[in-house]
C-alpha positions as CSV (number, residue, x, y, z in Angstrom):
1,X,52.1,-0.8,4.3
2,X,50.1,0.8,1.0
3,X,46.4,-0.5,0.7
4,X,46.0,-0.2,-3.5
5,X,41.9,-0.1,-4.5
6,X,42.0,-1.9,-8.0
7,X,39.0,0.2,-10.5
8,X,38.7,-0.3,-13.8
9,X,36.9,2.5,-16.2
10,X,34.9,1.6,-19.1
11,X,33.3,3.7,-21.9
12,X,29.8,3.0,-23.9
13,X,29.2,5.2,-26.5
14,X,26.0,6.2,-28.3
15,X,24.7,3.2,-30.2
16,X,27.1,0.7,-28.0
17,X,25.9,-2.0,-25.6
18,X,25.5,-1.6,-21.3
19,X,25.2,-5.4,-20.9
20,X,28.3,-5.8,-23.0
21,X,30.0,-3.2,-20.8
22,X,28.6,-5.6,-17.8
23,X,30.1,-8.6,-18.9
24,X,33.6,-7.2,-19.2
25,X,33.4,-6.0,-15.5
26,X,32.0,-9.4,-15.0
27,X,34.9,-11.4,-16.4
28,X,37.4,-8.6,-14.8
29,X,35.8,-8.9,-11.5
30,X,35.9,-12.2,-11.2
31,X,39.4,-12.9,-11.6
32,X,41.2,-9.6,-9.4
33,X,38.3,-7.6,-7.7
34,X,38.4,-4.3,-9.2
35,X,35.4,-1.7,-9.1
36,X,34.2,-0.6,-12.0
37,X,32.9,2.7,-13.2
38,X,30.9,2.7,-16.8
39,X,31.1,6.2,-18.5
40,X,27.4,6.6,-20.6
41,X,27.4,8.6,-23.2
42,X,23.8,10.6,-23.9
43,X,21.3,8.5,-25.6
44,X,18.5,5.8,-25.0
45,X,19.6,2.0,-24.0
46,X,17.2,-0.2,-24.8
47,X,18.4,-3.8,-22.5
48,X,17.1,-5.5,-20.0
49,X,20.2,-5.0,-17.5
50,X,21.5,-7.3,-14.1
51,X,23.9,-5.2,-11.8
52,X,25.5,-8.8,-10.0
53,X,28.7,-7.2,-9.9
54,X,29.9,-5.3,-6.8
55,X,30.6,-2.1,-7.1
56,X,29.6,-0.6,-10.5
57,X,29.5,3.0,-11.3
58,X,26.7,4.1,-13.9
59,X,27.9,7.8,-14.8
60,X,26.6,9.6,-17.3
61,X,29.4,11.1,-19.6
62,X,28.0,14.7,-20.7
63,X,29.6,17.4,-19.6
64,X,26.3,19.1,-19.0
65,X,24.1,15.9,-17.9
66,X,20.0,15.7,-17.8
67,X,17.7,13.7,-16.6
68,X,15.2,15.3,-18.2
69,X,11.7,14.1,-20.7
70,X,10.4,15.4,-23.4
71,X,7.5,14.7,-26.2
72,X,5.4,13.7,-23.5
73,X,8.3,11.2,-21.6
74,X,8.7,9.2,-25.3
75,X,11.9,11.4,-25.7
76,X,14.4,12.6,-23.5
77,X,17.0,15.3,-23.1
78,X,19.5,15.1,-25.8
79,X,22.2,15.0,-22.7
80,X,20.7,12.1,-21.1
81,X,21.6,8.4,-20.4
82,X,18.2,6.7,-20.5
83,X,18.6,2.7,-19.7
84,X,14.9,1.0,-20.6
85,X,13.2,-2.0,-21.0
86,X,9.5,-2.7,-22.0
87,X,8.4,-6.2,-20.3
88,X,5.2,-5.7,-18.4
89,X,2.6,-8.1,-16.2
90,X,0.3,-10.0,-18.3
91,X,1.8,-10.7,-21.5
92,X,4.6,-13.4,-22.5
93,X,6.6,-11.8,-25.1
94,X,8.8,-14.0,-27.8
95,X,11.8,-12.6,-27.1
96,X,11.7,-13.9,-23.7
97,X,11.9,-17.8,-24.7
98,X,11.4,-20.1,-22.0
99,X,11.1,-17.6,-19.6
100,X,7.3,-17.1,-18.3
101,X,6.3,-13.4,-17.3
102,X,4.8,-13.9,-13.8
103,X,5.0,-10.7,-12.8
104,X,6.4,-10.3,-8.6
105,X,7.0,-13.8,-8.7
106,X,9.5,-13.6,-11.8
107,X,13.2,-13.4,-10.6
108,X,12.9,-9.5,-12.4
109,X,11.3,-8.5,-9.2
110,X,7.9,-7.0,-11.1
111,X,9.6,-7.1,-14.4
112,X,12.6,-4.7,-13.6
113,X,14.4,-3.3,-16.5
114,X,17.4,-2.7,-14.4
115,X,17.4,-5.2,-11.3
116,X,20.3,-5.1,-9.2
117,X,21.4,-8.1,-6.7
118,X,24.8,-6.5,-5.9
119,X,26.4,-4.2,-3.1
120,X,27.4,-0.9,-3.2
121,X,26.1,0.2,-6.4
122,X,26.1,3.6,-7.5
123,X,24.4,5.5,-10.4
124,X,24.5,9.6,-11.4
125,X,22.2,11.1,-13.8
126,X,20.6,8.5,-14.9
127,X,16.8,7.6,-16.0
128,X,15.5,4.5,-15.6
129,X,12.5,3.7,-17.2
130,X,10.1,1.1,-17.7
131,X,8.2,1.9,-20.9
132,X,5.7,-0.5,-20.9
133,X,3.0,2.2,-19.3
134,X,4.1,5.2,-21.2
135,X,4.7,4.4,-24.6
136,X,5.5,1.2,-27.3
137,X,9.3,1.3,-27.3
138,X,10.9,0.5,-31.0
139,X,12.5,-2.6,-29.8
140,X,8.7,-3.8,-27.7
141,X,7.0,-3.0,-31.6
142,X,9.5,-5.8,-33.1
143,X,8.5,-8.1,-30.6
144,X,5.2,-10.3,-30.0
145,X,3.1,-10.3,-26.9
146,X,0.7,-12.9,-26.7
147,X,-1.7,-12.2,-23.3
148,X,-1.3,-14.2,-20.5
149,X,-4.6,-16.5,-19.9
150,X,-5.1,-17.0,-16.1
151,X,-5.0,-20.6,-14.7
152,X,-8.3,-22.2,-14.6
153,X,-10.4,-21.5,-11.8
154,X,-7.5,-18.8,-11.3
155,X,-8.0,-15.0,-10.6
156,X,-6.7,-12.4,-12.4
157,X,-7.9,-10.6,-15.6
158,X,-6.9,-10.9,-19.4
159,X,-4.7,-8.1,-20.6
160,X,-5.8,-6.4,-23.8
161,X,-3.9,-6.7,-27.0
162,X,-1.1,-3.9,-26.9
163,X,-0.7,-1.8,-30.1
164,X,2.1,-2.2,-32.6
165,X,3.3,1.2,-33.5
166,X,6.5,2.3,-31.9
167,X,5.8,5.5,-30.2
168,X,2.1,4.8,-29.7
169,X,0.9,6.3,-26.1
170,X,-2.0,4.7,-25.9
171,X,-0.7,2.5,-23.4
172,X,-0.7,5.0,-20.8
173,X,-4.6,4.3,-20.9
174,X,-5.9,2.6,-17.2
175,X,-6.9,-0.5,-19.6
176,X,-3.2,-1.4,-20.3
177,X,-1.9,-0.4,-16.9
178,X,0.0,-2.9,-14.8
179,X,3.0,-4.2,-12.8
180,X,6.6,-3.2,-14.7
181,X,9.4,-1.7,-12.4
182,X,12.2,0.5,-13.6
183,X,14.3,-0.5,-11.4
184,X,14.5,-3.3,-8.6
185,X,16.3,-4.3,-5.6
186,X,16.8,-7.7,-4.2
187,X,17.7,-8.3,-0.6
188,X,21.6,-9.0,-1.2
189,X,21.5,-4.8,-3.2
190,X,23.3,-3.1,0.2
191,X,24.6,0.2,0.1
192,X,22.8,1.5,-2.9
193,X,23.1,4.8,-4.1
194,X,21.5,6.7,-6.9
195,X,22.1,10.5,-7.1
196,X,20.5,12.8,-9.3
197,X,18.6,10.2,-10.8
198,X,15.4,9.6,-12.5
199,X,12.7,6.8,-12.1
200,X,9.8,6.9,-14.1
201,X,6.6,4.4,-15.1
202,X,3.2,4.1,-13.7
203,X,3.0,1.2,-12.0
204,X,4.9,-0.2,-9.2
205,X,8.0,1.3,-10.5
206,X,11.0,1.5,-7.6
207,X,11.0,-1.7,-5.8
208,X,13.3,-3.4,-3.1
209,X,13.1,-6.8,-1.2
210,X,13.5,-7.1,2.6
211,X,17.6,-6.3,3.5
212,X,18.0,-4.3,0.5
213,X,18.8,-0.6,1.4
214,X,18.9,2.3,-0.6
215,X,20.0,6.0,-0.9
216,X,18.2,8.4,-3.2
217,X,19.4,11.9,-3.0
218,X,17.9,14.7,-5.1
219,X,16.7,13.9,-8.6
220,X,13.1,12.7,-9.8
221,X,11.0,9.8,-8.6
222,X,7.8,9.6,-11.3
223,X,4.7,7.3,-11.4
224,X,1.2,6.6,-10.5
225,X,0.2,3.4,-8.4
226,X,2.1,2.5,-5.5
227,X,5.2,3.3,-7.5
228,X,7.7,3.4,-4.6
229,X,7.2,0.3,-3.0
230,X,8.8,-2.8,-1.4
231,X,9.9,-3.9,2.1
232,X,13.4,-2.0,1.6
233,X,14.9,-0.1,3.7
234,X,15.3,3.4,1.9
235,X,16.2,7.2,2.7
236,X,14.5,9.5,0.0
237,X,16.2,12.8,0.0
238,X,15.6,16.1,-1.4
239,X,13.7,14.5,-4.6
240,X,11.0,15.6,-6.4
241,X,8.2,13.1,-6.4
242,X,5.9,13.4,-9.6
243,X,2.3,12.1,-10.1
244,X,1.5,10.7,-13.2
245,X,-1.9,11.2,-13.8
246,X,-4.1,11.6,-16.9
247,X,-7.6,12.6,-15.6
248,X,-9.3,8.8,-16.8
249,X,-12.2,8.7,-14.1
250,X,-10.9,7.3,-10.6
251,X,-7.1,8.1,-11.7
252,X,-5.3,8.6,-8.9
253,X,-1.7,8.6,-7.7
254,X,-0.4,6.6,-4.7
255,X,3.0,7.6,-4.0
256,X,4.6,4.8,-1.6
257,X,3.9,1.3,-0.7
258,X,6.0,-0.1,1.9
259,X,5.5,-3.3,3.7
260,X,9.4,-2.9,5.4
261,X,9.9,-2.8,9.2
262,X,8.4,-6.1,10.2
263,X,9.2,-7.2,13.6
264,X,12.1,-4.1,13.4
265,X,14.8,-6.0,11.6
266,X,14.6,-3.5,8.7
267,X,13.8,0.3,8.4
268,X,11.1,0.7,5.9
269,X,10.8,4.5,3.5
270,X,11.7,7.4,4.6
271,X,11.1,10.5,2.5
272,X,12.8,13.6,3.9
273,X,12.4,17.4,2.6
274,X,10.7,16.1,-0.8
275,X,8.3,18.3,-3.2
276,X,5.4,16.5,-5.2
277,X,4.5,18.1,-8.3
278,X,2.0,16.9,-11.2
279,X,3.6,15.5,-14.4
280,X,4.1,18.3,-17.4
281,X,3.2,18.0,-20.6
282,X,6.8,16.8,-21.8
283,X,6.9,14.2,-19.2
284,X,2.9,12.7,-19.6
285,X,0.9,13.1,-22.4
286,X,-3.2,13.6,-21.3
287,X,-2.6,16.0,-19.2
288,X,-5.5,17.6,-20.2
289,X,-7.4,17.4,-16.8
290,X,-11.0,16.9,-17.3
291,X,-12.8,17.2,-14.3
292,X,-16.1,15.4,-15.8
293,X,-14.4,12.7,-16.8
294,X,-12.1,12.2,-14.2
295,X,-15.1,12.2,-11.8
296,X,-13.1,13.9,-9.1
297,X,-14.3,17.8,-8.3
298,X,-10.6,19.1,-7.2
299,X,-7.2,17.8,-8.1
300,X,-6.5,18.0,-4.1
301,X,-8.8,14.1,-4.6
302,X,-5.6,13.0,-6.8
303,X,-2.6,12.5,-4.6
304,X,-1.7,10.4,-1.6
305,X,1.6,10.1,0.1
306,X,1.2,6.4,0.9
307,X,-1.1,3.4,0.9
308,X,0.7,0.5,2.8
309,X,1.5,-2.7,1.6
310,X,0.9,-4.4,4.7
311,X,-0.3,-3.4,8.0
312,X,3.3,-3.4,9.4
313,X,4.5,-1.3,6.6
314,X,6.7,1.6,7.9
315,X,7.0,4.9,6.3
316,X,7.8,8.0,7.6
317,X,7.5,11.6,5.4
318,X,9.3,14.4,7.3
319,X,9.2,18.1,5.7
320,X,7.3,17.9,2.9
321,X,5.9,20.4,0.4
322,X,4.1,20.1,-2.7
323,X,2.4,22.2,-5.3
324,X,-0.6,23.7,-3.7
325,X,-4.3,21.4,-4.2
326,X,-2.7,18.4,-5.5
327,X,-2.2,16.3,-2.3
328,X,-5.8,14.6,-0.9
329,X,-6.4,16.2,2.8
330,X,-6.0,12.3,4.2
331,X,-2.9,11.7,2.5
332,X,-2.7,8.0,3.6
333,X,-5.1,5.1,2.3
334,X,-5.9,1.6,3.8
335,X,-6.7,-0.2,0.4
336,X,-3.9,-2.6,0.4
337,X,-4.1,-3.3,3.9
338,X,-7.9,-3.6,4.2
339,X,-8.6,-7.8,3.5
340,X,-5.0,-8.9,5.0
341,X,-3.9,-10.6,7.7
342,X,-3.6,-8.7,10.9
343,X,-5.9,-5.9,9.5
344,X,-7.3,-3.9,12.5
345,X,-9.9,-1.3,11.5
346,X,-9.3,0.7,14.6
347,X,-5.5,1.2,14.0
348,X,-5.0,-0.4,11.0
349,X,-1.3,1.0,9.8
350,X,0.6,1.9,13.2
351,X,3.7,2.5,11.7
352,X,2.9,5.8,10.2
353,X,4.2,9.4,10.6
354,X,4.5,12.7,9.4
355,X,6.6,15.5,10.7
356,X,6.4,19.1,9.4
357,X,4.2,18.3,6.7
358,X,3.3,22.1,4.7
359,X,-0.3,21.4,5.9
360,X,0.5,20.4,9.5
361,X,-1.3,17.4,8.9
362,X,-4.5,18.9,9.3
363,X,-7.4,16.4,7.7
364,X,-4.8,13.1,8.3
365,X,-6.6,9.9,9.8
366,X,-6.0,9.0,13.6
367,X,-3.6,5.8,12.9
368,X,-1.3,8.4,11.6
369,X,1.2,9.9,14.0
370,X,1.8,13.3,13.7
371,X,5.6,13.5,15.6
372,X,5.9,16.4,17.8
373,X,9.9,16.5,16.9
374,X,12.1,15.3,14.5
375,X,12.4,11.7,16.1
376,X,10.7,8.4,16.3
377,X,9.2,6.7,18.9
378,X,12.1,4.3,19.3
379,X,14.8,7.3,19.4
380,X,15.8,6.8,14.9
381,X,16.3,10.4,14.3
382,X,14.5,11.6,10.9
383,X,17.4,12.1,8.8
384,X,19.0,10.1,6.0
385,X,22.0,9.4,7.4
386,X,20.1,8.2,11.0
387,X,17.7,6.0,8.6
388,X,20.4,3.7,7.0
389,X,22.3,3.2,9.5
C-alpha cells in the first residue's frame, strides 16, 4: 500500500499578491487536500492576510534570505520577505468599510496583519510587521483614519490625529502608541511553527488565544509593551528578544504577557536560551537615550522579562542572557495583575520561574520561583520539545 502526500507549490514574485496566492490554495484545498508551500520573493507585502488553510508554507525565495531592518525599521534587507499591515486600536480607517476597529475584540485578534486560524502552519525567514507604531506605511497614507470617540459614559481615551506622510516616524512617539499585532493566533492555529522569523511592532505584537500553540525557533522577536502576549501555549527557542525603546520619560519595555495555564489545560510561554538586546539604529529610530528625559538613571530601569496578564498567567524563562545593564534587577512586574480578580498581594503571580538566568536571579521578587533544576514543579521538563507536547 503507497500513502501519496498531495503539495502544491506556488510562486509570488516582487510586486505580486500573498492573498491572491491564498485564495488559489483556498480553492485547491478545498476540493483534494493538498499542502501548499508559497515561495516569496524579497520585497515588502503590504495586505492584511488570513492563514485558514491547513498547512501553508511561507518561504522566503532568496537564495541568501534576511530578516533584517534598516533606515530605522522603515526599510528592510533587500533579501527579505516583509508581509505588513497598518490597522491600529483607536481609529476606523475607510478602507475597512463596515468593519468597526475594536481592537481585542475585533475578529483580527488586536488588529493582526497576519492572523492565522489554521493548523500546522509553517513560515521561514519571514518578518512580520505591524507598522502602525513604527512608521506611516505608503498604503496607511492613501487611506483615512477618523479617531474612534469612546461610548458615552465609556472609558478609554481619544487617539490623536495620525500624520499623512508615508514614511513619517513620528508615530513611534508614546502619544500614538497602541494595540496592533503582527501576527495572531486563534485557538484552532495548532502546530504552528515559525523558524528564523522576525516579529516586530511596539505594542502587543505576537498574540495567541487559549489552545493555540506555537513554535519559535531562532530568529527575532521585537517590541515594547507586553509584546509577546496571549493565553497560548508557546516554546520560544534560541531567539533574540529586542526592546524597542526610545528614551520618552517612563518608556519602558515589557517583554511577555501571558495569561495561559489556567486551571492546567494549557502550557503558557516558555522562553528557553534567548538573548535580549536593545533596538539599533536601523531597526528604531530615537535611539538617542536621553537620560533626563527619559527620567530613568540607568538603562538596567528599561527592561522586564514579563508582566502577567492575569494572575494565573504562566511563564517560564530558562537560560537567559542579555546585553549587560539593560534588564531591571526585578525583572517581573504586577501592573496588569494588580486590580483583577483573584489578585493576592502576597503571592500575586505563582506561576512564575526562572532557571539559570545570567544574573542568578539575584534582585527577583519572592512570588518568583527560582527552580533549583531544569524541571517544573509538576515534572514538564524546561525544553521545547517537553513544552508542546
Amino acid at each position: 500500500m503507497f500513502l501519496f502526500i498531495l503539495s502544491l507549490v506556488l510562486h509570488v514574485h516582487a510586486g505580486g499578491s500573498i492573498a491572491a496566492a491564498l485564495d488559489s490554495a483556498r480553492t485547491v484545498y478545498a476540493q483534494h487536500g493538498e499542502k501548499t508551500t508559497i515561495l516569496i520573493e524579497p520585497g515588502t507585502y503590504q495586505e492584511e492576510l488570513t492563514i485558514d488553510i491547513p498547512g501553508i508554507r511561507l518561504v522566503n525565495a532568496s537564495r541568501h534570505p534576511s530578516i533584517a531592518l534598516k533606515d530605522g525599521g522603515v526599510h528592510c534587507d533587500g533579501n527579505a520577505v516583509r508581509l505588513t499591515w497598518y490597522y491600529g486600536h483607536g481609529y476606523q480607517y475607510r478602507s475597512m468599510g463596515s468593519r468597526i476597529n475594536y481592537g481585542g475584540s475585533r475578529e483580527r485578534r488586536w488588529n493582526a496583519s497576519v492572523l492565522v486560524t489554521a493548523p500546522d502552519f509553517y513560515a521561514e525567514n519571514i518578518i512580520f510587521e505591524n507598522s502602525f507604531n513604527l512608521y506611516v506605511s505608503e498604503k496607511e497614507a492613501l487611506d483615512e483614519a477618523t479617531p474612534i470617540l469612546p461610548a458615552e459614559g465609556g472609558k478609554g481615551r481619544v487617539m490623536p490625529v495620525r500624520p499623512k506622510k508615508a514614511g513619517s516616524t513620528e508615530v513611534q512617539l508614546k502619544t500614538y502608541r497602541e494595540r496592533a499585532a503582527a501576527i495572531s493566533f486563534t485557538e484552532t492555529a495548532l502546530r504552528a511553527h515559525l523558524n528564523n522569523c522576525r516579529a516586530v511592532g511596539r505594542q502587543d505584537v505576537l498574540y495567541g488565544d487559549e489552545g493555540a500553540s506555537v513554535y519559535w525557533q531562532g530568529g527575532v522577536l521585537q517590541g515594547g509593551v507586553d509584546f509577546i502576549f496571549g493565553a497560548m501555549t508557546m516554546a520560544v527557542d534560541r531567539a533574540t528578544i529586542v526592546a524597542n525603546l526610545n528614551g520618552e520619560k517612563e518608556d519602558k519595555c515589557y517583554i511577555s504577557a501571558g495569561r495561559g495555564g489556567e486551571e492546567k489545560r494549557h502550557r503558557g510561554l516558555l522562553f528557553y536560551k534567548c538573548h535580549i538586546r536593545l533596538a539599533t539604529a536601523e531597526e528604531l529610530v530615537n535611539l538617542s537615550f536621553n537620560f533626563e528625559r527619559s527620567g530613568l538613571s540607568t538603562l538596567s530601569e528599561a527592561v522586564y522579562l514579563a508582566r502577567p496578564w492575569r494572575w494565573w498567567g504562566e511563564t517560564v524563562w530558562a537560560y537567559t542572557t542579555w546585553d549587560e545593564g539593560i534588564l531591571n534587577p526585578e525583572g517581573w512586574h504586577t501592573g496588569l495583575v494588580e486590580k483583577k480578580p483573584g489578585f493576592n498581594p502576597r503571592n500575586p503571580c505563582p506561576y512564575s520561574y526562572e532557571y539559570r538566568s545570567q544574573d542568578r536571579s539575584v534582585g527577583r521578587p519572592e512570588w518568583v520561583t527560582v527552580l533549583p533544576k531544569p524541571t517544573l514543579p509538576d515534572g514538564t521538563k524546561l525544553t521545547p520539545r517537553a513544552w508542546l507536547k
